[in-house]
C-alpha positions in Angstrom: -15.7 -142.9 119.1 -18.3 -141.1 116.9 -16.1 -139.0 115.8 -13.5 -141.5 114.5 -16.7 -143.1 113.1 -17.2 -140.3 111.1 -13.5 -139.4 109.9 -13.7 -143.1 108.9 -16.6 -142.6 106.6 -15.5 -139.2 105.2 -11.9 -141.0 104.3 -13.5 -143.9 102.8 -16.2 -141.6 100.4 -12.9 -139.7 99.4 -11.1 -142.7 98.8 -14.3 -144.0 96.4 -14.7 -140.7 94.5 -11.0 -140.5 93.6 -10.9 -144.3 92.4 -13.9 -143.5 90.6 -12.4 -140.8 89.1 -9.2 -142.6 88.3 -11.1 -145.2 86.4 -13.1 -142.9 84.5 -9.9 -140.8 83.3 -8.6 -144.8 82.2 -11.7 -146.0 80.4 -11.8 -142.5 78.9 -8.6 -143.1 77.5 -9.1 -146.5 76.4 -12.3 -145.5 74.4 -10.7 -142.9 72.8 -7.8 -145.1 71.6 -10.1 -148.0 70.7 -12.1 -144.8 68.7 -8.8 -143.9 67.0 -8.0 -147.8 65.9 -11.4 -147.8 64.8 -10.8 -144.8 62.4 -7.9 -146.0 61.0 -8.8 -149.5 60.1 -11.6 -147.5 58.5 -8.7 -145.4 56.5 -10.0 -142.5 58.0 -8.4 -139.7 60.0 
């Protein structure tokens, strides 16, 4: 039973950290487009 405890725990921090990661990449993304909009309402590069 301890063990499955403990496969449980180590599947759910892997499960965080790649969501985590998965949003990160996506807001990452987003500000960069958001900085790109910015620049060219601007009328800059």
């Amino acid at each position: 039973m301890r063990v499955l405890l403990e496969e449980a725990r180590l599947l759910s921090r892997d499960l965080a950290h790649h969501r985590r990661a998965r949003l990160e990449a996506v807001i990452g993304r987003t500000l960069d487009e958001v900085d790109r909009q910015v620049g060219e309402m601007r009328g800059g590069p």
